[in-house]
C-alpha positions in Angstrom: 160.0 89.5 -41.8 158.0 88.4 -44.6 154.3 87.7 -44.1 154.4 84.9 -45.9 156.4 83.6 -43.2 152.8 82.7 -41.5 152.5 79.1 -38.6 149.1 79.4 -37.0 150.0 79.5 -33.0 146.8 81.7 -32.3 147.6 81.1 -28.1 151.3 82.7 -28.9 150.4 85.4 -31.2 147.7 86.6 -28.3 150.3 86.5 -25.7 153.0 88.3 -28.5 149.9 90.8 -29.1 149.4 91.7 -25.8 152.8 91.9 -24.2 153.3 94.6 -27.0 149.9 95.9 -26.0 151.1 96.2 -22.2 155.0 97.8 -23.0 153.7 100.4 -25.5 151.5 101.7 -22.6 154.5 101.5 -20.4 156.2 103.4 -23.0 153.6 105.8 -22.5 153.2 106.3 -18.8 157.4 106.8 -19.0 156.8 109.7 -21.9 154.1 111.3 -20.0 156.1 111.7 -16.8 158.6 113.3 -18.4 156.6 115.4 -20.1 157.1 118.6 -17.6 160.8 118.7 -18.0 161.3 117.0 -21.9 160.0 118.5 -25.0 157.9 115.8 -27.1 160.4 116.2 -30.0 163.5 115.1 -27.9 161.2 112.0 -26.5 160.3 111.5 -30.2 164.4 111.1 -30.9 164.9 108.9 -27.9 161.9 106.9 -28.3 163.3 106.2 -32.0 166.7 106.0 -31.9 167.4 103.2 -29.1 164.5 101.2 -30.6 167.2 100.7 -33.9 169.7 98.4 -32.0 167.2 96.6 -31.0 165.5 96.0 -34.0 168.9 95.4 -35.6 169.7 92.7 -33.2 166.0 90.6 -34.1 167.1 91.2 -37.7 170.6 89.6 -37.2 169.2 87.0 -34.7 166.7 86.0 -38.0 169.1 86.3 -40.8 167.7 88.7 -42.3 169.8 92.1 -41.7 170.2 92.4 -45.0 167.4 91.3 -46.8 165.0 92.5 -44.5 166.1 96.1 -45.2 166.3 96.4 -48.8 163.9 99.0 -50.2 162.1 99.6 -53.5 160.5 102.7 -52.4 162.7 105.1 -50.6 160.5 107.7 -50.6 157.2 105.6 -49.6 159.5 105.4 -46.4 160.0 109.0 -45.7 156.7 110.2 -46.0 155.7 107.1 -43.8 158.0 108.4 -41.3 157.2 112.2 -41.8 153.3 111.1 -41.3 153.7 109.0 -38.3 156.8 111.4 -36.3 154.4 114.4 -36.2 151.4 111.5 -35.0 154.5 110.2 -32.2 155.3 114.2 -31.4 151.2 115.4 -31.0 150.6 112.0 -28.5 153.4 112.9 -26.7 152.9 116.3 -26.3 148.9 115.4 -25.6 150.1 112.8 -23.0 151.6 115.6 -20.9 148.2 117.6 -20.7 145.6 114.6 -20.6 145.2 111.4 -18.1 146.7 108.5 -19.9 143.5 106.3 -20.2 141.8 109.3 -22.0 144.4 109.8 -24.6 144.1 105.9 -24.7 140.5 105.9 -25.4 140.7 109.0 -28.3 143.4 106.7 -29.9 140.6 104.4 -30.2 139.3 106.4 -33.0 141.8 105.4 -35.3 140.2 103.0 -37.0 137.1 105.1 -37.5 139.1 107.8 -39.3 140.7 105.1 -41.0 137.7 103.9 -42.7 136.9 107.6 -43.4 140.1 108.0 -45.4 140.0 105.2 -46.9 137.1 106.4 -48.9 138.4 109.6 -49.7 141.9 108.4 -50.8 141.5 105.3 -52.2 138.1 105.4 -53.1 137.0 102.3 -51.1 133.6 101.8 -50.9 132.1 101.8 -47.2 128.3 100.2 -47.1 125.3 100.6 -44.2 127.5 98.4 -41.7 130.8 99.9 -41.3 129.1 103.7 -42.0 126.9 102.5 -38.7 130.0 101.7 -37.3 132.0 105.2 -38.4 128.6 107.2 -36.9 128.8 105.2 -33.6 132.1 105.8 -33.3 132.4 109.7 -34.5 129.4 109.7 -31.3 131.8 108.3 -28.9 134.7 110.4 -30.0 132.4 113.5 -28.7 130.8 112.0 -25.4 134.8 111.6 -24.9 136.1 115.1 -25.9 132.8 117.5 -25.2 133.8 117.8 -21.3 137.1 119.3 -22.6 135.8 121.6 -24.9 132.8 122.5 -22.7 135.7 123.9 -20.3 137.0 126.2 -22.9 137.8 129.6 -21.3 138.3 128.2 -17.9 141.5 126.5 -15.6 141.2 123.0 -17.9 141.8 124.9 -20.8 145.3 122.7 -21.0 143.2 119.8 -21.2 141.3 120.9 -24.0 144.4 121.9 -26.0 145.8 117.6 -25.0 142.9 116.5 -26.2 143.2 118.5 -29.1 146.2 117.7 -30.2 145.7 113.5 -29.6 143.0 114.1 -32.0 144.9 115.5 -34.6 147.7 112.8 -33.8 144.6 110.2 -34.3 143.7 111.7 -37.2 147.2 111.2 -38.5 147.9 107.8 -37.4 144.5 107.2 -39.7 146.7 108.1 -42.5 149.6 106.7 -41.6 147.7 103.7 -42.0 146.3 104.4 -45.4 149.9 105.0 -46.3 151.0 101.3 -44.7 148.3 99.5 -46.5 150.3 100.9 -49.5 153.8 100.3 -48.8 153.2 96.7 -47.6 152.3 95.8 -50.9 156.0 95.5 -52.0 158.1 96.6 -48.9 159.2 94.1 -46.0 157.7 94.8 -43.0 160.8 94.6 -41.4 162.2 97.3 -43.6 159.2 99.2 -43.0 159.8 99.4 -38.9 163.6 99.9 -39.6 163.2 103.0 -41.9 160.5 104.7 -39.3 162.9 104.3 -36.3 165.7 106.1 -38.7 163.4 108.6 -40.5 162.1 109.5 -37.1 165.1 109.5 -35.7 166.2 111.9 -38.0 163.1 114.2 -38.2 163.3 114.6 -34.5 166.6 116.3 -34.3 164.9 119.2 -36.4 163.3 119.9 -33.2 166.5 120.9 -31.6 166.5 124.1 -31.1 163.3 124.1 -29.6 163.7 123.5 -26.1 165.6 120.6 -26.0 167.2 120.2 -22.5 169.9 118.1 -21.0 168.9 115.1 -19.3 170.2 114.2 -15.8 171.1 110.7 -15.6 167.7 109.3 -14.1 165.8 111.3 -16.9 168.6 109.9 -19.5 168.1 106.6 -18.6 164.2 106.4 -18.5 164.6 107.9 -21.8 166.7 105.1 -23.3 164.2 102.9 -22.0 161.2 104.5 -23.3 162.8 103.6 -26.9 164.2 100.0 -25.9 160.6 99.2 -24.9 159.3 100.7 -27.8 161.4 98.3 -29.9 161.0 95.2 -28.1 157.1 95.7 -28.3 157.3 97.0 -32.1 159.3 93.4 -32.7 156.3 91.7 -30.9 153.8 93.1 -32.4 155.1 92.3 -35.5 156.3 88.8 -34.6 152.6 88.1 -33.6 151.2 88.4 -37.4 153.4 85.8 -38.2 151.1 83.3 -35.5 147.8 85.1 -35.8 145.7 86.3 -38.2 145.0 89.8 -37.8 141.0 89.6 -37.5 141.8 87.3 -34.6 144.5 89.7 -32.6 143.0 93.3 -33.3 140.3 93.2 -30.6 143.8 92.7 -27.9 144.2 96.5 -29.0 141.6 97.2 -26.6 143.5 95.3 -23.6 145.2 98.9 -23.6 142.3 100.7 -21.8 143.3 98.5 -19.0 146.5 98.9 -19.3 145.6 102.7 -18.7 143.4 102.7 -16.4 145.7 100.5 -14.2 149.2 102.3 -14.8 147.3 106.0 -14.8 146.0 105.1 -11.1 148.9 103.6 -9.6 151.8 106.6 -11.3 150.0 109.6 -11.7 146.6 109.4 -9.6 144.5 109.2 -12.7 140.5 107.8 -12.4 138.9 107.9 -15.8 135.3 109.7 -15.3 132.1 107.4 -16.3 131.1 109.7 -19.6 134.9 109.3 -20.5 134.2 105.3 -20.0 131.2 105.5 -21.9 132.4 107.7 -24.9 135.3 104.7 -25.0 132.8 102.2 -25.3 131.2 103.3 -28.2 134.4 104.1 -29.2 135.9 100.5 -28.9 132.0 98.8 -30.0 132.5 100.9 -33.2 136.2 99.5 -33.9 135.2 95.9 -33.3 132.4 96.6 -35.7 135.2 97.5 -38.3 137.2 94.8 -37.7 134.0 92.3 -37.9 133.1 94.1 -41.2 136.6 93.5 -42.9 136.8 90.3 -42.2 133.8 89.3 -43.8 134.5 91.6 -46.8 138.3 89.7 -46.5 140.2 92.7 -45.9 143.0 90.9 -44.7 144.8 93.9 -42.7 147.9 91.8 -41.3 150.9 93.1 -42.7 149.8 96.6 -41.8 148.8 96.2 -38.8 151.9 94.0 -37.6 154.0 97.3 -38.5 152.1 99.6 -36.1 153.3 101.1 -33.4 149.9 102.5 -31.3 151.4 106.2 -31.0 152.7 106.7 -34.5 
């Protein structure tokens, strides 16, 4: 899909965004109760590989499976993939070890690291607003993670090692997103969600001999259909860029927390604590802060953003 390929529907592209929203936390609560009896680097494959046919299918359905997977960067593509499989493998290795709407709400961060990186790598400049923003949220990212590190040394130690790890996997999905603001500059988005599945794909079956186990055929199947969800809300999520801007649809990130909160109580018992809440809402106040920012600096993120899948 090209972005140029843009018809203002904002009503569709909110419904598109959240949909996406709502299956990539369904994706989720699937990986994470599995997690006791599949290692994250098999999930990683599964979660990959049966989102290709799918994608493949949207591609034919638009006339575009060939053009839309051409490639003038081959390599800009593997490292995208490398980046965001060992992001995919530390979430779903975290989401074994941590309630969901906590791994949800240190995802949040994502943006703030973002900004951080940004800096560093590319040498953008970041001004009193969005540095007030980065603080805020870097504040909110602790409130969140000191009860886990606080237990250090006692039974939640398993907890502090989860969140540990979906902190490194936010970190990484920061500069997987550095990366993405790079490559969409003269790759096709669509190309650019094809390649990951396959480079993931790929990656993933160096993880092998690790553990890997053979599924029975209720574990097989949720499996499949952790990756077929993951597809049809990858193809969402892009196809709502092409009907809303992106300043407009990235606040519906935070619809997620709900998501969370709601699919963690109902499947695994899970009630979010009220510093946990509060660290999340700094968290997500801090985001919305970014995204405010860019817009008036017209930092158009679209075509980065419609590429994104939440966990990688």
């Amino acid at each position: 899909m090209k972005v140029d390929d843009f018809s203002a529907r904002p009503a569709l592209g909110v419904g598109l965004k959240i949909t996406a929203i709502l299956l990539f936390t369904c994706m989720s609560a699937i990986i994470k109760s599995l997690a006791d009896d599949v290692p994250a680097g098999e999930s990683v494959f599964f979660r990959s590989f049966f989102a290709i046919p799918v994608i493949l299918i949207w591609l034919a359905q638009r006339g575009k499976l060939k053009s839309g997977l051409k490639t003038k960067n081959p390599m800009g593509h593997v490292w995208r993939g490398l980046f965001g499989t060992t992001a995919m493998g530390l979430t779903f290795t975290g989401l074994g070890l941590l309630p969901l709407p906590e791994v949800t709400a240190i995802g949040f961060a994502t943006p703030i690291f973002t900004v951080i990186l940004a800096a560093v790598l590319l040498g953008e400049q970041i001004r009193l607003i969005r540095v007030t923003a980065v603080a805020i949220g870097l504040v909110g990212v602790m409130i969140i993670l000191w009860p886990r590190f606080s237990s250090i040394g006692t039974m939640e130690q398993t907890a502090t090692i989860g969140a540990l790890l979906i902190l490194m996997a936010t970190m990484v999905r920061s500069l997987v997103q550095i990366h993405i603001r790079q490559l969409v500059q003269n790759e096709d988005t669509a190309a650019i969600v094809f390649y990951f599945s396959v480079t993931a794909s790929v990656l993933a079956l160096f993880t092998l001999p690790f553990g890997w186990v053979m599924p029975d055929l209720q574990t097989f199947g949720l499996l499949v259909l952790a990756g077929l969800i993951g597809g049809v809300a990858q193809i969402l999520i892009t196809s709502a860029y092409r009907f809303g801007s992106a300043s407009m649809l990235a606040p519906y990130d935070y619809t997620s927390m709900l998501f969370a909160i709601l699919l963690g109580y109902v499947f695994f018992a899970e009630l979010p604590t009220m510093m946990m809440l509060a660290g999340a809402a700094l968290v997500i106040s801090a985001g919305a802060l970014v995204i405010w920012r860019e817009r008036q600096l017209g930092m158009e993120r679209g075509k980065a953003r419609s590429v994104t899948d939440p966990k990688a």
